[in-house]
Residue frames as a rotation matrix with the C-alpha (Angstrom) as fourth column:
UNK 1
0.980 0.190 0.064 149.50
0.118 -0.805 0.582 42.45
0.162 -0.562 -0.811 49.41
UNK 2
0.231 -0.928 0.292 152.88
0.137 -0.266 -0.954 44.36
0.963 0.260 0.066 49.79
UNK 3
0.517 -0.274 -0.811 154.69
0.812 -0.143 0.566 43.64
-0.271 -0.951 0.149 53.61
UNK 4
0.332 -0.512 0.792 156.43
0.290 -0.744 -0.602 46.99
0.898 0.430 -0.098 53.83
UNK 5
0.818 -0.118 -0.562 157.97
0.563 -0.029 0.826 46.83
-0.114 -0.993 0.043 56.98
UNK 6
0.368 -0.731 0.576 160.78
-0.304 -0.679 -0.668 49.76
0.879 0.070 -0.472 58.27
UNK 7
-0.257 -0.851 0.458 161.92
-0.964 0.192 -0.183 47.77
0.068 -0.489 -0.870 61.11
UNK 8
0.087 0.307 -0.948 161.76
0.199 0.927 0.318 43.84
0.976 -0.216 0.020 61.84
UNK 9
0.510 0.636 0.579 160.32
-0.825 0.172 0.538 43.22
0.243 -0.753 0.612 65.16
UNK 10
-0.571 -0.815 -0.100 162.56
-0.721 0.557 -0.413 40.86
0.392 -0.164 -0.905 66.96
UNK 11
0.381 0.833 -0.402 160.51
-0.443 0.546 0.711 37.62
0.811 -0.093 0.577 67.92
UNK 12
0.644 0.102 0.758 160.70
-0.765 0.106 0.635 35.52
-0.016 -0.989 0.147 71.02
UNK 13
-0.376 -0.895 -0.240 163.70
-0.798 0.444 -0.407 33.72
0.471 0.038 -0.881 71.77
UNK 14
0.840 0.441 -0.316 163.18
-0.175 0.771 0.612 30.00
0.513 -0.459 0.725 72.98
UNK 15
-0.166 -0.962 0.219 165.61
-0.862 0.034 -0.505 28.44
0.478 -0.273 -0.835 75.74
UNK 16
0.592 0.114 -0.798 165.81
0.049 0.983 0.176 25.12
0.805 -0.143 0.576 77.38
UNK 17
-0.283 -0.645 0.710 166.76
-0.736 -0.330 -0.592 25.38
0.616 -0.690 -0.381 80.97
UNK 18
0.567 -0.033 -0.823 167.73
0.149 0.987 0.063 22.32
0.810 -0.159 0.564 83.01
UNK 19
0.855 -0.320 0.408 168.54
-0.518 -0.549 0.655 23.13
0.014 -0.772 -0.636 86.40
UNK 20
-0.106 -0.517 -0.849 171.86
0.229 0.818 -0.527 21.30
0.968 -0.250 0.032 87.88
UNK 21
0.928 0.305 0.212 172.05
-0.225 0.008 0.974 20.20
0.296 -0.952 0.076 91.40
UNK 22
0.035 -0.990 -0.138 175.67
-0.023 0.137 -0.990 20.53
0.999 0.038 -0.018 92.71
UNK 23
0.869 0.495 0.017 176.50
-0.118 0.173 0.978 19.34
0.482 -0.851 0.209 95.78
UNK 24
0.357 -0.926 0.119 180.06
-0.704 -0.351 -0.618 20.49
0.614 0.137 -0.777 97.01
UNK 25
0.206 -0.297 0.932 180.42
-0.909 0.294 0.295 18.39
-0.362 -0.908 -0.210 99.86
UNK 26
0.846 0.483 0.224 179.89
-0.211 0.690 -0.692 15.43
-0.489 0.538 0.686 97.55
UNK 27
0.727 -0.687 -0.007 182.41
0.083 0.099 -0.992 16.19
0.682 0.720 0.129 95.20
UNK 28
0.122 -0.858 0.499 184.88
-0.943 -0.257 -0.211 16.98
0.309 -0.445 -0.841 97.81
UNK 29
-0.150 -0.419 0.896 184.51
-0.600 0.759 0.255 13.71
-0.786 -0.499 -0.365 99.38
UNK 30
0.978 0.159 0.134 184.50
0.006 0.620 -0.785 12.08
-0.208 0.768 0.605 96.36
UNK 31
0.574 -0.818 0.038 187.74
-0.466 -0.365 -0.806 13.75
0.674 0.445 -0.590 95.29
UNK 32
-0.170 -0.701 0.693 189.42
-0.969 0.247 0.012 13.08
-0.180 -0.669 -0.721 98.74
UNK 33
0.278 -0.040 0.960 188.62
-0.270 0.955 0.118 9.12
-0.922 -0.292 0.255 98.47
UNK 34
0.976 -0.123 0.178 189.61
0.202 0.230 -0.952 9.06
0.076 0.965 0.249 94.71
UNK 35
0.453 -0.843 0.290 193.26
-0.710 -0.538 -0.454 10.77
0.539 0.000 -0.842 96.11
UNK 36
0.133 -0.224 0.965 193.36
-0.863 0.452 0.224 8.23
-0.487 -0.863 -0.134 98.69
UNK 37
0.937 0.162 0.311 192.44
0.038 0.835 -0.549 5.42
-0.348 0.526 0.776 96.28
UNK 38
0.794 -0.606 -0.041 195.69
-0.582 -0.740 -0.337 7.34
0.174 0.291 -0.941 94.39
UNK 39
0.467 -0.555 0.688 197.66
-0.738 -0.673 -0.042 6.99
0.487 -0.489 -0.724 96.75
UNK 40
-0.082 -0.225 0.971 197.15
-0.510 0.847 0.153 3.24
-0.856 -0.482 -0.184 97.89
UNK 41
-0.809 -0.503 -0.304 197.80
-0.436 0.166 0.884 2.49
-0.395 0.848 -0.354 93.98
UNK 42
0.016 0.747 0.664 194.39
0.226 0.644 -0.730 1.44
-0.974 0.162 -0.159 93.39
UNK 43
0.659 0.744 -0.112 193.87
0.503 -0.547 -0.669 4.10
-0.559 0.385 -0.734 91.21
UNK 44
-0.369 -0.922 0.120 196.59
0.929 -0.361 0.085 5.58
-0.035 0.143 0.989 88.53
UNK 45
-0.659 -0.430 -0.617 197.37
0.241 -0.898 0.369 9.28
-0.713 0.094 0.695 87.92
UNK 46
0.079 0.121 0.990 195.23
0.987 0.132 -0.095 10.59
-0.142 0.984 -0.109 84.78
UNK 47
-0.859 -0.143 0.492 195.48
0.260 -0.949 0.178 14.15
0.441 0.281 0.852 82.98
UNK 48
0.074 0.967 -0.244 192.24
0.253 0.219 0.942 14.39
0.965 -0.131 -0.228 84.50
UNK 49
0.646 -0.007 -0.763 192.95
0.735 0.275 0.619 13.81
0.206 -0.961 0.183 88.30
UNK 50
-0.482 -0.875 0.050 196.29
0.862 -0.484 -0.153 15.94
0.158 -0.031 0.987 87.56
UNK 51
-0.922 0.020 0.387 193.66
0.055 -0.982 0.183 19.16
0.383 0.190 0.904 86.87
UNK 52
0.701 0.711 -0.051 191.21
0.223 -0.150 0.963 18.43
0.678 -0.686 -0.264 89.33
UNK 53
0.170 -0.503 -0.847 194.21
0.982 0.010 0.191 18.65
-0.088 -0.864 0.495 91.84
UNK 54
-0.572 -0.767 0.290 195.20
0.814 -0.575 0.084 21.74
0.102 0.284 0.953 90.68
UNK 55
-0.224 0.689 0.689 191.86
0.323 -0.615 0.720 23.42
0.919 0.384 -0.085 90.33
UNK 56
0.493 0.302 -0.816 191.35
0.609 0.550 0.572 22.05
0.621 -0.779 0.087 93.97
UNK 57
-0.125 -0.607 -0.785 194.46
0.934 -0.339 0.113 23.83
-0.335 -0.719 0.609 95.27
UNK 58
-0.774 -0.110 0.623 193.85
0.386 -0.863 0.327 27.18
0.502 0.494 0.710 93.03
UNK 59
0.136 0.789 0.599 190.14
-0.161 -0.579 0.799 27.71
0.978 -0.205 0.048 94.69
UNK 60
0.494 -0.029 -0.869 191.55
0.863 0.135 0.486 26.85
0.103 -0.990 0.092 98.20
UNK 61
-0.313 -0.948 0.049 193.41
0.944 -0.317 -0.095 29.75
0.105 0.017 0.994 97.72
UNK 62
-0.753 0.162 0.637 191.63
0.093 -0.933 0.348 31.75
0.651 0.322 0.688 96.58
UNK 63
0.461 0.887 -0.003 189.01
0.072 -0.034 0.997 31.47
0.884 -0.460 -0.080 99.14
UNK 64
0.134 -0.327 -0.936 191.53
0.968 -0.161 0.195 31.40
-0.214 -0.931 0.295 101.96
UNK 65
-0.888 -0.291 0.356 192.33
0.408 -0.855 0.320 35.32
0.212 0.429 0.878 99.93
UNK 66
-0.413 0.704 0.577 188.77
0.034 -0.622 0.783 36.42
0.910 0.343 0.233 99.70
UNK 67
0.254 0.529 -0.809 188.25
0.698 0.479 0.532 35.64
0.669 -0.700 -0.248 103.26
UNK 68
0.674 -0.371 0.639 190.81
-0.430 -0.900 -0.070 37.87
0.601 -0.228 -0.766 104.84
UNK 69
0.894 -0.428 -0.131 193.35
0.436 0.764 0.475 35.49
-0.104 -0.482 0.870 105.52
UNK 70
-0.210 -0.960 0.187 196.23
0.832 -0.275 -0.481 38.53
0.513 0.054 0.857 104.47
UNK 71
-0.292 -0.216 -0.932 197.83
0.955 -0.127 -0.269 39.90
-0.060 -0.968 0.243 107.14
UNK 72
-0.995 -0.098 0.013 196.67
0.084 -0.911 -0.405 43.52
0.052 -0.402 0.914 105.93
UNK 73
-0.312 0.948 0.068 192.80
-0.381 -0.190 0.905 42.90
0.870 0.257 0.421 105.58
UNK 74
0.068 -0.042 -0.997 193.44
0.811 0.584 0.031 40.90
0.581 -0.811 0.074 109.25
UNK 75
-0.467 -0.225 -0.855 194.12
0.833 -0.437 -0.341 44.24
-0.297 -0.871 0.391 110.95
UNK 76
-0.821 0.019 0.570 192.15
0.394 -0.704 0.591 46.70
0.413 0.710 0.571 108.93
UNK 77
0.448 0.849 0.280 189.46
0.245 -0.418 0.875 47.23
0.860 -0.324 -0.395 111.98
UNK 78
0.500 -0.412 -0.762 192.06
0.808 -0.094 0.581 47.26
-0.311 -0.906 0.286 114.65
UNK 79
-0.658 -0.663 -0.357 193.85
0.631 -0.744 0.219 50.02
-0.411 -0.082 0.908 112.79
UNK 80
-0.329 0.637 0.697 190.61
0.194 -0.677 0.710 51.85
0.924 0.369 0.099 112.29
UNK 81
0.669 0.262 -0.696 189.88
0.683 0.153 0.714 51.87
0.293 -0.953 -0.077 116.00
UNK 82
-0.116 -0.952 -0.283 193.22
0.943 -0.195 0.269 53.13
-0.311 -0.236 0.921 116.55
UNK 83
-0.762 -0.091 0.641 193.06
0.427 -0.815 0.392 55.80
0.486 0.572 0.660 114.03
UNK 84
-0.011 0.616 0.788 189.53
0.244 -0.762 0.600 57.09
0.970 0.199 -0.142 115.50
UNK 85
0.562 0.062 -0.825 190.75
0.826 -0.092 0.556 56.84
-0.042 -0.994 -0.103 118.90
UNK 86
-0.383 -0.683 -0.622 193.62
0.821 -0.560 0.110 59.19
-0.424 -0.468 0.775 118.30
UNK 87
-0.717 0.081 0.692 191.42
0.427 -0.734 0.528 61.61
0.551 0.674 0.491 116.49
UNK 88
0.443 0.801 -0.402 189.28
0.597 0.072 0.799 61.29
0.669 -0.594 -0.446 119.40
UNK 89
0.334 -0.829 -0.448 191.95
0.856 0.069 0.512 61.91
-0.394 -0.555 0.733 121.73
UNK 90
-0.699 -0.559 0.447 193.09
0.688 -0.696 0.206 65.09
0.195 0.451 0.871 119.37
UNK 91
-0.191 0.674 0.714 189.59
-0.164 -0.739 0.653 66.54
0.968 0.008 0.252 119.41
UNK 92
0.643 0.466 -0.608 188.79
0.707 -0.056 0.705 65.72
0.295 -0.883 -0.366 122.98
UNK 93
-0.058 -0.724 -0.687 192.30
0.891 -0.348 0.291 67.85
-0.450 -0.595 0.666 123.83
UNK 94
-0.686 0.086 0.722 191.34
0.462 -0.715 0.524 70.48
0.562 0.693 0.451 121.11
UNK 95
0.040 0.984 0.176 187.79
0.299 -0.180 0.937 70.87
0.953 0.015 -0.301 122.52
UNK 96
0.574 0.109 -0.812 189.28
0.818 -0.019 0.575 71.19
0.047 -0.994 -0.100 126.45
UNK 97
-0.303 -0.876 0.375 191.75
0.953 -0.275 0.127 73.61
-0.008 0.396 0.918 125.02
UNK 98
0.102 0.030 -0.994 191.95
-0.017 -0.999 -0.032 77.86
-0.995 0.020 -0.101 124.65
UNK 99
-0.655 -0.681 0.327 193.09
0.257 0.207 0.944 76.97
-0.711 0.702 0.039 121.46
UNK 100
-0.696 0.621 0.362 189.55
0.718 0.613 0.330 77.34
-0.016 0.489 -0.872 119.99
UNK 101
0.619 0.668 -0.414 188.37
0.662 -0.727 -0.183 80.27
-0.423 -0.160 -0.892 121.47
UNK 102
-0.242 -0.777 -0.581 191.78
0.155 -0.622 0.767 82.03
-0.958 0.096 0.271 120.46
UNK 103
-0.734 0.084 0.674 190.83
0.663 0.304 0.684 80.49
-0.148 0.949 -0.279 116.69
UNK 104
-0.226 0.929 0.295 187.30
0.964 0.170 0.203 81.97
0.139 0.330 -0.934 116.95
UNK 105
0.463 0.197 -0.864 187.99
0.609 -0.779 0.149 85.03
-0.644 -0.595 -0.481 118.32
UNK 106
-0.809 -0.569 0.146 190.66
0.316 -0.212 0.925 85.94
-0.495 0.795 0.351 115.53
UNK 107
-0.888 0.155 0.433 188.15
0.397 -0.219 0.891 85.49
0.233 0.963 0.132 113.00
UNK 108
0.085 0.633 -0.769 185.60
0.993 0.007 0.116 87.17
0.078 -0.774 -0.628 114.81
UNK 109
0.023 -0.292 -0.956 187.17
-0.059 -0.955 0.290 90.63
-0.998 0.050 -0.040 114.92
């Protein structure tokens, strides 16, 4: 018998999934007693330790960033407050105003 197929039919992909369990606190205090170890010469330097330190200080960073630890994302509700008070404050003096009826009349006629 002749297959005569005009498209192939994609078949079913297999995968192999293997949670991990990561457990930050862990590693941090791991790290910090491996620095310490460092530090009281148990332990030497390796290329290793060098770019865990680094990584270490690159994602403190960036989390102290993503938090709103710069100074303009620190005031960005206090100068919104501000801003809708004085637009308050504009329309509350607009709205107590002639200024409005003068407007409405005009275009009125």
């Amino acid at each position: 018998m002749i297959n005569l197929r005009f498209s192939k039919l994609p078949r079913h992909r297999k995968f192999n999934y293997s949670p991990v369990y990561y457990n930050e606190g862990q590693e941090e205090l791991h790290a910090r007693v491996d620095d310490i170890k460092r530090e009281m010469g148990e332990k030497t330097h390796t290329q290793d330790s060098v770019k865990e330190n680094i990584r270490r200080a690159y994602q403190a960073k960036q989390v102290d960033t993503r938090y709103g630890t710069i100074p303009s994302q620190k005031y960005y509700s206090l100068r919104l407050v501000l801003i809708a008070s004085v637009l308050g404050v504009i329309f509350f003096y607009l709205w107590n105003s002639n200024l409005l009826e003068t407007i409405y009349g005009s275009l009125k006629k």
